[in-house]
KOLZA-131650 format. One record per residue: residue number from 1; x, y, z of N, C-alpha, C, O, CB in turn; residue in one letter. Coordinates in nm, 2 decimals. Glycine has a CB too. Layout:
residues N
+-----+--------+--------+--------+--------+--------+--------+--------+--------+--------+--------+--------+--------+--------+--------+--------+-----+
:   n :   n.xx :   n.yy :   n.zz :  ca.xx :  ca.yy :  ca.zz :   c.xx :   c.yy :   c.zz :   o.xx :   o.yy :   o.zz :  cb.xx :  cb.yy :  cb.zz : res :
+-----+--------+--------+--------+--------+--------+--------+--------+--------+--------+--------+--------+--------+--------+--------+--------+-----+
: NUM :      X :      Y :      Z :      X :      Y :      Z :      X :      Y :      Z :      X :      Y :      Z :      X :      Y :      Z :   A :
...
+-----+--------+--------+--------+--------+--------+--------+--------+--------+--------+--------+--------+--------+--------+--------+--------+-----+
This chain:
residues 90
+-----+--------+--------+--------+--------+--------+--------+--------+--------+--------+--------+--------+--------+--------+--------+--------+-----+
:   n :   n.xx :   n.yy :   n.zz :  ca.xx :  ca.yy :  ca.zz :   c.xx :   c.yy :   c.zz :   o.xx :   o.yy :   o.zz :  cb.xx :  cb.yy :  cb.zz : res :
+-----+--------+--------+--------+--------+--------+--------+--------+--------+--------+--------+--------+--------+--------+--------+--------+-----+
:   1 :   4.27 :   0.92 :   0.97 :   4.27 :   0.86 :   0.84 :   4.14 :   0.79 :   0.82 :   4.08 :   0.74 :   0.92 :   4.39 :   0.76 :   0.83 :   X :
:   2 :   4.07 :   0.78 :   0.68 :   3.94 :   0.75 :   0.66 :   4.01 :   0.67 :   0.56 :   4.10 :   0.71 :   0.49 :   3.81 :   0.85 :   0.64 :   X :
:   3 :   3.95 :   0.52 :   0.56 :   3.91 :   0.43 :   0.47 :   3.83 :   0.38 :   0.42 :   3.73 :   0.41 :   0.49 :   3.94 :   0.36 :   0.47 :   X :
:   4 :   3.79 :   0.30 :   0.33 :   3.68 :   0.25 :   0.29 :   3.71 :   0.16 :   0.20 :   3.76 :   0.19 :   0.10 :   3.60 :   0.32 :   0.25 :   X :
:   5 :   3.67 :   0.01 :   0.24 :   3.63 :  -0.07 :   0.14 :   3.49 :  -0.12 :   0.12 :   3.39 :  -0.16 :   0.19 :   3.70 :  -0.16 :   0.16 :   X :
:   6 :   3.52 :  -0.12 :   0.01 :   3.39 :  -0.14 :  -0.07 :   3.42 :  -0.32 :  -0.12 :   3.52 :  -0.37 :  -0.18 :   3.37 :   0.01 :  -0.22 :   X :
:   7 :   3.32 :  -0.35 :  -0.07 :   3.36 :  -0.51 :  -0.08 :   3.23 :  -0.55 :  -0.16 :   3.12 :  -0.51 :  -0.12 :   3.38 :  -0.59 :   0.11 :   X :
:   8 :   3.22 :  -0.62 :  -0.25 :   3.13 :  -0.69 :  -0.34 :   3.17 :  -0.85 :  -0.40 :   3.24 :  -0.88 :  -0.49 :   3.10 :  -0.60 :  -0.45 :   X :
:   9 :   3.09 :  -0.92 :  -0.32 :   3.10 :  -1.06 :  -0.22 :   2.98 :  -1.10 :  -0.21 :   2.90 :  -1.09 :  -0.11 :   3.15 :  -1.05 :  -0.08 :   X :
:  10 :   2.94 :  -1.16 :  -0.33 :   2.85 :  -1.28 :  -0.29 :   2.91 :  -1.38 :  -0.26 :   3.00 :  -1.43 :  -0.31 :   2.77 :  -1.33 :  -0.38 :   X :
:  11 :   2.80 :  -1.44 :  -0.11 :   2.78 :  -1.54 :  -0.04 :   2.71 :  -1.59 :   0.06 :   2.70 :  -1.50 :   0.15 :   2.85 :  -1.57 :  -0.03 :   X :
:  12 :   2.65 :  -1.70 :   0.08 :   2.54 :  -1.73 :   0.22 :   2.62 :  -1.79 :   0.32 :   2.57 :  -1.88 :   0.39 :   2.41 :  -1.84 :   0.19 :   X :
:  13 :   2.74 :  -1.74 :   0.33 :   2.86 :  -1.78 :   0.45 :   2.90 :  -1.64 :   0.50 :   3.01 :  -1.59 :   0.48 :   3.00 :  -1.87 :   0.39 :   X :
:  14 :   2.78 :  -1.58 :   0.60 :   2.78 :  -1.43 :   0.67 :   2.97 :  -1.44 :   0.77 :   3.05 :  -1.35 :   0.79 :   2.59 :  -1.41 :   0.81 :   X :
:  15 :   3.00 :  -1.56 :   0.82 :   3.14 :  -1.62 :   0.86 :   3.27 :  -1.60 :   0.76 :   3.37 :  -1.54 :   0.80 :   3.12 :  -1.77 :   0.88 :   X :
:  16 :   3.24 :  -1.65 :   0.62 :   3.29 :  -1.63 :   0.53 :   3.34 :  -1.49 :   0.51 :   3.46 :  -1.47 :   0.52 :   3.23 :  -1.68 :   0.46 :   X :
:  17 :   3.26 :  -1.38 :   0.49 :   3.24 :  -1.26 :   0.46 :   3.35 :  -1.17 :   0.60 :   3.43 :  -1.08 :   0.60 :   3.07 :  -1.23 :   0.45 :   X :
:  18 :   3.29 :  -1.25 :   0.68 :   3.35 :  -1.15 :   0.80 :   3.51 :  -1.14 :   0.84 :   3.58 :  -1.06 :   0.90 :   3.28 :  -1.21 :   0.95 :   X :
:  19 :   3.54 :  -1.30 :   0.76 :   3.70 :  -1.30 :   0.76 :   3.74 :  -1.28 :   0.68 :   3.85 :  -1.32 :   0.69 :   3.78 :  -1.37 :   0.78 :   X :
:  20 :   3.70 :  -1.22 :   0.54 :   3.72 :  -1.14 :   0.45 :   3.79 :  -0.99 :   0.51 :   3.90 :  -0.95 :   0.51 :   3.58 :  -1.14 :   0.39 :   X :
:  21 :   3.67 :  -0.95 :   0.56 :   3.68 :  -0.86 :   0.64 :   3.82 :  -0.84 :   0.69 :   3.91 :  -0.77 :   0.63 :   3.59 :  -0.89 :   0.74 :   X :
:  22 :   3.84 :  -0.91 :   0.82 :   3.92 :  -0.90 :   0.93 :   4.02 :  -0.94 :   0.82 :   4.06 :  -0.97 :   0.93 :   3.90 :  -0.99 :   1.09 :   X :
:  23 :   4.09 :  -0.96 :   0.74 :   4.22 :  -0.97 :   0.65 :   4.20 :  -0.89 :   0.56 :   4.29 :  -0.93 :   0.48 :   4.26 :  -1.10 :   0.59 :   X :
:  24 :   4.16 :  -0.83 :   0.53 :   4.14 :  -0.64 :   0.51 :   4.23 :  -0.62 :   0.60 :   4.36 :  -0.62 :   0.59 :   3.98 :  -0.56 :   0.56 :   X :
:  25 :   4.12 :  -0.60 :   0.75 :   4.22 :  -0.51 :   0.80 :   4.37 :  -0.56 :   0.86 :   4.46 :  -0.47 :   0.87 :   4.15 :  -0.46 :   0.90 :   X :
:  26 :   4.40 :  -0.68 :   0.88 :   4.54 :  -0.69 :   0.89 :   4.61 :  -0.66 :   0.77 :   4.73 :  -0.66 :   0.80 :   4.58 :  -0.82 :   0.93 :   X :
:  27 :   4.59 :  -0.64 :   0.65 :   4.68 :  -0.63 :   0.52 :   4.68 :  -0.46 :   0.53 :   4.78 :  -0.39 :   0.51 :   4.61 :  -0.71 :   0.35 :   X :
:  28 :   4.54 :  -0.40 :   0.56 :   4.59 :  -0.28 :   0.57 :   4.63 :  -0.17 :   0.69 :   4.65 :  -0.05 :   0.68 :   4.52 :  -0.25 :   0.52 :   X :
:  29 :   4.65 :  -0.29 :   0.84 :   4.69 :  -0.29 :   0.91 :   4.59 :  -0.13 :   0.99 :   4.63 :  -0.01 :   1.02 :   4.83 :  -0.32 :   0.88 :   X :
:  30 :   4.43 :  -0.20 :   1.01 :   4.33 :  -0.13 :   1.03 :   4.31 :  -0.23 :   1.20 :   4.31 :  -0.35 :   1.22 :   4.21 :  -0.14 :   0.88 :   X :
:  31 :   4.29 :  -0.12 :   1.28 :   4.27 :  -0.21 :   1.42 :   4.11 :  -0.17 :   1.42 :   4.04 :  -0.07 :   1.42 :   4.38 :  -0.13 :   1.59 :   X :
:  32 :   4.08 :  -0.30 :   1.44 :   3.92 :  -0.39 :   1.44 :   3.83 :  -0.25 :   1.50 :   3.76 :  -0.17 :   1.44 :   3.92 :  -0.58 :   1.59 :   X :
:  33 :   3.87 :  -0.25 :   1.63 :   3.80 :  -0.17 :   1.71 :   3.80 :   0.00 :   1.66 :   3.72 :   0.08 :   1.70 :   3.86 :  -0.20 :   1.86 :   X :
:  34 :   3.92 :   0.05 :   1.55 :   3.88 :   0.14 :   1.43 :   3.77 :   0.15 :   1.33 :   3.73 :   0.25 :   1.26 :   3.96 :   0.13 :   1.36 :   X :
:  35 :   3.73 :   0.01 :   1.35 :   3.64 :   0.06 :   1.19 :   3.48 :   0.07 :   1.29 :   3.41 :   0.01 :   1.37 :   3.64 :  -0.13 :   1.00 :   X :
:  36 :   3.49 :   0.18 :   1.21 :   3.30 :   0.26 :   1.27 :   3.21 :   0.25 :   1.21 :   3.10 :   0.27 :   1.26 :   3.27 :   0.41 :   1.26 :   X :
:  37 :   3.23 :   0.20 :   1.07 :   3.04 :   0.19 :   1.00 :   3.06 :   0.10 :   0.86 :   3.14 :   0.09 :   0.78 :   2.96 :   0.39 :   0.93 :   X :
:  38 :   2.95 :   0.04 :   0.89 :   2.92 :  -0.11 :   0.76 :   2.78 :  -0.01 :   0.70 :   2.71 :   0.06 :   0.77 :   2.85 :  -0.35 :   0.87 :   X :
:  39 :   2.77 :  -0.02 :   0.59 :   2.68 :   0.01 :   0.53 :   2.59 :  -0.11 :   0.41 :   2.64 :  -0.13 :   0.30 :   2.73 :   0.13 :   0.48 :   X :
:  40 :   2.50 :  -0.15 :   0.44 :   2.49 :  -0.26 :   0.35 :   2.34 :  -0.30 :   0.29 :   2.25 :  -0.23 :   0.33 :   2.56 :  -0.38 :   0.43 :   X :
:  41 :   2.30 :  -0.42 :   0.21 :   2.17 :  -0.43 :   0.22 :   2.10 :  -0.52 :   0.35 :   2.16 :  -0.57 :   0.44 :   2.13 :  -0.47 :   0.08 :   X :
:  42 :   2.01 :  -0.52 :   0.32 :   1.93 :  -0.65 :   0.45 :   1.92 :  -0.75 :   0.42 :   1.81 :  -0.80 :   0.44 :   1.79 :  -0.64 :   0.49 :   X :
:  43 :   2.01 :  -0.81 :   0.38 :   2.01 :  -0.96 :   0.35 :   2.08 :  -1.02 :   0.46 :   2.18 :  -0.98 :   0.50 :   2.08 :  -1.00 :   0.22 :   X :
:  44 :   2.01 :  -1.15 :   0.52 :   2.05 :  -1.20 :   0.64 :   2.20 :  -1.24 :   0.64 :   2.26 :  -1.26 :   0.74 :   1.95 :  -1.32 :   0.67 :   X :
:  45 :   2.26 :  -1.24 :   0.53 :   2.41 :  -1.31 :   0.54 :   2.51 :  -1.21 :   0.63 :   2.60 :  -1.22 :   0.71 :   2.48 :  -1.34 :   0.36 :   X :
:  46 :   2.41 :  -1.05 :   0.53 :   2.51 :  -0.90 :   0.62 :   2.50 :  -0.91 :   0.80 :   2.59 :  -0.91 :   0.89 :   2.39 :  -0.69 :   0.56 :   X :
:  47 :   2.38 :  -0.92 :   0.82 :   2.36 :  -0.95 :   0.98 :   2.46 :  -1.01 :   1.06 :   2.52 :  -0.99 :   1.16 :   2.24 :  -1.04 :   1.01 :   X :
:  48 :   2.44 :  -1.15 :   0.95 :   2.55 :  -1.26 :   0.99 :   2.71 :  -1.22 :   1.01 :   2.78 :  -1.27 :   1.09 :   2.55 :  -1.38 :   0.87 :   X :
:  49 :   2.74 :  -1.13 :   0.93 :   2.85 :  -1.06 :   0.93 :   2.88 :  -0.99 :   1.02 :   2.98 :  -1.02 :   1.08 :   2.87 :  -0.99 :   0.86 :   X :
:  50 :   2.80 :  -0.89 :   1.04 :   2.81 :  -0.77 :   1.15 :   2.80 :  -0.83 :   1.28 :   2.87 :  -0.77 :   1.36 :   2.71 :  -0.66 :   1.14 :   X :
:  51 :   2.73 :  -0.94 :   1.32 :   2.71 :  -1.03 :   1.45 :   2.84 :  -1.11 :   1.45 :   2.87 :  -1.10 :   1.56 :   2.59 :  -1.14 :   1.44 :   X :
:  52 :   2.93 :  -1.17 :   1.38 :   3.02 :  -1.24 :   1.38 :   3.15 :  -1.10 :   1.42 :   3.23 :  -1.10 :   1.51 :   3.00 :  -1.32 :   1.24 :   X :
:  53 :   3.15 :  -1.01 :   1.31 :   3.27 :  -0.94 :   1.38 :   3.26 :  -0.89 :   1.51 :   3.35 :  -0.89 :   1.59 :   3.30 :  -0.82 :   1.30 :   X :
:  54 :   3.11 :  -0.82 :   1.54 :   3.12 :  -0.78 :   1.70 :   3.14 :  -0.85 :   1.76 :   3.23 :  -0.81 :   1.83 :   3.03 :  -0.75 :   1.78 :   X :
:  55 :   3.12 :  -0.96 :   1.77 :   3.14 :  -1.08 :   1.89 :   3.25 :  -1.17 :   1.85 :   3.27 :  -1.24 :   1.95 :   3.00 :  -1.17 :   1.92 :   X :
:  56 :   3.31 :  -1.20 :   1.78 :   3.44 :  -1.30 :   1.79 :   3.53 :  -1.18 :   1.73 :   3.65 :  -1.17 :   1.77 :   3.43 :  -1.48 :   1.69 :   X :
:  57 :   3.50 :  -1.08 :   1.63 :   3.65 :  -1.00 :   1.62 :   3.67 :  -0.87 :   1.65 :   3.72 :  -0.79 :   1.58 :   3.71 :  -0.99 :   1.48 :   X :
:  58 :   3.63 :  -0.86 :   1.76 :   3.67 :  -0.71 :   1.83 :   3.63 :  -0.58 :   1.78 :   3.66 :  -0.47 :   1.83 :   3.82 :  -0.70 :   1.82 :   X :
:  59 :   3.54 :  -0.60 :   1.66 :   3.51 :  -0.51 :   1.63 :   3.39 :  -0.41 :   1.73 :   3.28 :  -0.39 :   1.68 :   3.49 :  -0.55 :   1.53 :   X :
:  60 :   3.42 :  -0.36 :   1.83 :   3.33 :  -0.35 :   1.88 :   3.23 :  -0.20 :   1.90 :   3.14 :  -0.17 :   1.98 :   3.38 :  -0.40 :   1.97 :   X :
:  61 :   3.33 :  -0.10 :   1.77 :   3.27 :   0.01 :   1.73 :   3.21 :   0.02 :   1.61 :   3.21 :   0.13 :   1.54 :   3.34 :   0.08 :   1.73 :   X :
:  62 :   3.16 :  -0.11 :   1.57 :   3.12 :  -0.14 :   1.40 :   2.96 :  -0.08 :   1.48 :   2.91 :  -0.12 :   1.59 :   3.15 :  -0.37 :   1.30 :   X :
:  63 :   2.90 :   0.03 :   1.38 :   2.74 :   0.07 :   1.36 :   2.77 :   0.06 :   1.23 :   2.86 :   0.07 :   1.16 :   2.68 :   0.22 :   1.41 :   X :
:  64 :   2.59 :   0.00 :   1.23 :   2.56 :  -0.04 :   1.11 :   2.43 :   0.03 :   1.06 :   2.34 :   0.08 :   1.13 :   2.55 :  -0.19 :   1.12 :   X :
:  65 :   2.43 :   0.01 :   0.90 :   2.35 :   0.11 :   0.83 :   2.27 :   0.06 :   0.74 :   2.31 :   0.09 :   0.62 :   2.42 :   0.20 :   0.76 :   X :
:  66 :   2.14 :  -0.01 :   0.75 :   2.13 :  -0.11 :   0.62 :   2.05 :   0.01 :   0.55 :   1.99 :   0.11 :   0.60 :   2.03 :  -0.28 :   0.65 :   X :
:  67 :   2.09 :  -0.03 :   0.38 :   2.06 :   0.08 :   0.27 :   1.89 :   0.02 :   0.27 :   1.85 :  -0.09 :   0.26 :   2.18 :   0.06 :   0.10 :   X :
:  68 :   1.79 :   0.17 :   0.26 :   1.66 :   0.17 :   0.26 :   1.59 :   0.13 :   0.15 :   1.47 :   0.09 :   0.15 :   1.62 :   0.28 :   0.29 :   X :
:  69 :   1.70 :   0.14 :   0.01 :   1.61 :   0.09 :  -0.13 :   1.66 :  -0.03 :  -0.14 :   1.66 :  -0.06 :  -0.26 :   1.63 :   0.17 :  -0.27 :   X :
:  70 :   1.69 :  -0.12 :  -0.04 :   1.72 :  -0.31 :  -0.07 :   1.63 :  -0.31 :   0.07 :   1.70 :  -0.37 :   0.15 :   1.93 :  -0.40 :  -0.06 :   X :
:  71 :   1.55 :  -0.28 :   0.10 :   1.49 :  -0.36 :   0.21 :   1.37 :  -0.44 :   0.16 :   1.33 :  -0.43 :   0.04 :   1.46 :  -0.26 :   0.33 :   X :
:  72 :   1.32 :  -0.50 :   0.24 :   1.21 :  -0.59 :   0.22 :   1.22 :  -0.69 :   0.12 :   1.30 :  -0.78 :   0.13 :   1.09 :  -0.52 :   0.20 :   X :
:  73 :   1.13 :  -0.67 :  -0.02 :   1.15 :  -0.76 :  -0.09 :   1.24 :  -0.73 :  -0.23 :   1.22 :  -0.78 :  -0.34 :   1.03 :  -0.81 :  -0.10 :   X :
:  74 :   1.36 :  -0.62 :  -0.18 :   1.43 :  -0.62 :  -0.35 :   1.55 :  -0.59 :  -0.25 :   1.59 :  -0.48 :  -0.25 :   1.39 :  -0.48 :  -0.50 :   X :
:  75 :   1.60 :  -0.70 :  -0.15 :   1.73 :  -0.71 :  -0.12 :   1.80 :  -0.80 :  -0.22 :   1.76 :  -0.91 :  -0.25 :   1.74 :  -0.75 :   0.01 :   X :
:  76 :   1.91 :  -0.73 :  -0.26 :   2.01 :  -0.78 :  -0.38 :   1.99 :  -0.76 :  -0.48 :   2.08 :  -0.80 :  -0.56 :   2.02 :  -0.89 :  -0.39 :   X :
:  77 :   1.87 :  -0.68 :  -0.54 :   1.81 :  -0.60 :  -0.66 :   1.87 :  -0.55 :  -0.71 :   1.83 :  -0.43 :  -0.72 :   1.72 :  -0.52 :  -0.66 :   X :
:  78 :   1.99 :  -0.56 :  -0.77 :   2.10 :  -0.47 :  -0.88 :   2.02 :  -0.37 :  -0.98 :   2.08 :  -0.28 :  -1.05 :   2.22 :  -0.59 :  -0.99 :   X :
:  79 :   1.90 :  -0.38 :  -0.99 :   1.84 :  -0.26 :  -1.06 :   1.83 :  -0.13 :  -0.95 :   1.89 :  -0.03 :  -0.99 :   1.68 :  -0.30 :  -1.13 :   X :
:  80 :   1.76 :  -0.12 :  -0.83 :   1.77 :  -0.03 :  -0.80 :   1.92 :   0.01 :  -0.76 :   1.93 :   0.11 :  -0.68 :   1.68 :  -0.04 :  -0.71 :   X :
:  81 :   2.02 :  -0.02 :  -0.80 :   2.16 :   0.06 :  -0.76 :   2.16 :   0.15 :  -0.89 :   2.24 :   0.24 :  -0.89 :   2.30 :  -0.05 :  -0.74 :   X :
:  82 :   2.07 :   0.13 :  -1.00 :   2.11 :   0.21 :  -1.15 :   2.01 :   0.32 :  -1.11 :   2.02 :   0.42 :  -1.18 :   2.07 :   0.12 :  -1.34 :   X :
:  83 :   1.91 :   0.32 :  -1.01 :   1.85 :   0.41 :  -1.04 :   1.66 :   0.39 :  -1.05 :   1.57 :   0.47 :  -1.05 :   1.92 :   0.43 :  -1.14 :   X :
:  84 :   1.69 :   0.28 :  -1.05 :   1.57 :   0.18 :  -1.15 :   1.46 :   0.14 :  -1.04 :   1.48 :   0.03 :  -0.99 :   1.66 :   0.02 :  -1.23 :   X :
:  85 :   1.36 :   0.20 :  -0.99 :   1.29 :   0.22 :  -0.83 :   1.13 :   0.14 :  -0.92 :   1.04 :   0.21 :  -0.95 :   1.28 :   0.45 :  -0.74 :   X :
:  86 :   1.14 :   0.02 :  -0.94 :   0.98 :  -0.04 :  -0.97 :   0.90 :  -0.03 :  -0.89 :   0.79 :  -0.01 :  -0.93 :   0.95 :  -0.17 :  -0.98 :   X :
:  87 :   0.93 :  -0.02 :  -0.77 :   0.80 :  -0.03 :  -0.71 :   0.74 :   0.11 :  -0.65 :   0.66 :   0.12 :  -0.55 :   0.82 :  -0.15 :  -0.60 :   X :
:  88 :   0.79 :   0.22 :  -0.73 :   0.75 :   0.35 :  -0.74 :   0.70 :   0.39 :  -0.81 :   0.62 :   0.47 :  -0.78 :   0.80 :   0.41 :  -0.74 :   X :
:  89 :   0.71 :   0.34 :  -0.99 :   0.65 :   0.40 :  -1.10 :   0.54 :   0.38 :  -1.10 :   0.49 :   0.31 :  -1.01 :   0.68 :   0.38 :  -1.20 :   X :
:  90 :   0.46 :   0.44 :  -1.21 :   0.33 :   0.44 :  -1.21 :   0.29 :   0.33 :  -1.33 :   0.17 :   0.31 :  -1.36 :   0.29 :   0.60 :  -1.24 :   X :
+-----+--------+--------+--------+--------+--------+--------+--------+--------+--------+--------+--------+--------+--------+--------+--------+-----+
């Protein structure tokens, strides 16, 4: 069985987020050490997340994927999700 949540959560409480997370998976009765891949931008809060579930919630098959068009300086840039790449045009 494949799941996916797609979780959209602002906050600078990477702790916050992560027990978000883990009550996910108890409601959808997902065992920690099941879930295989975070995909996300590079914003230090995601780190904070993915460090917090490996190490205090068992997650200890979580690989992680940070998305290449939020890196550096347009992490959290809701324009590039439409499509919208500034710092490509001419």
């Amino acid at each position: 069985m494949l799941l996916l949540f797609f979780i959209i959560k602002c906050s600078v409480d990477g702790n916050c987020l992560a027990g978000e997370i883990n009550c996910l998976c108890i409601v959808y009765n997902v065992k920690p050490e099941n879930v295989l891949f975070a995909h996300h931008d590079c914003c230090a809060t995601n780190y904070k997340v993915l460090q917090t579930l490996k190490t205090q919630g068992n997650f200890s098959s979580l690989t992680s994927s940070p998305c290449i068009s939020h890196g550096g300086n347009n992490t959290g840039n809701k324009s590039l999700v439409r499509g919208n790449f500034p710092l490509l045009q001419k």
